[in-house]
N, C-alpha and C positions, 0 to 999 in steps of 0.2 A: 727255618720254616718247614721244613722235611718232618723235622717233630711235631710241626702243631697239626701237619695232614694224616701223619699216621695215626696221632691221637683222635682225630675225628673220623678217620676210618673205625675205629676200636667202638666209638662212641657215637652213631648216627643221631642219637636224641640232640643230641650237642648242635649237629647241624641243623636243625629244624629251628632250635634256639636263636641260632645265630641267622637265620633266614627272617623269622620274626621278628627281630630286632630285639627280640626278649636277653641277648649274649653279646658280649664283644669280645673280640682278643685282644686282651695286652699285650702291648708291645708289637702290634702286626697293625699298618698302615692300612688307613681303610680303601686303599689302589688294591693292596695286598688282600684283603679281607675279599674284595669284590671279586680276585682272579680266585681263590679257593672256591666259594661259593659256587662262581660260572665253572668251575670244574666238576664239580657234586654234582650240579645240575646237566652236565653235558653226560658224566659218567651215569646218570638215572638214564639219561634220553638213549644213552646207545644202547645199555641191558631192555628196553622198553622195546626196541627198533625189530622187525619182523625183516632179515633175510630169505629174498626167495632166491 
């Protein structure tokens, strides 16, 4: 699974795919799909995040 995160690191369009439901992963269980995705999404909300 390590492979399929790095490859959509490399490939952000891929994610936006896969968020649309326009993509899916073979072979990656859709529990599995869901915890990638909420991590994408958590790894956007933190760079977004304003520390004071």
């Amino acid at each position: 699974m390590m492979n399929v995160i790095q490859y959509l690191e490399k490939n952000p369009e891929l994610v936006a795919l896969l968020k649309s439901q326009k993509a899916s992963l073979i072979g990656i269980s859709s529990m599995e799909q869901k915890a990638i995705l909420d991590a994408f999404n958590s790894e956007v909300e933190l760079e977004n995040s304003v520390w004071l």
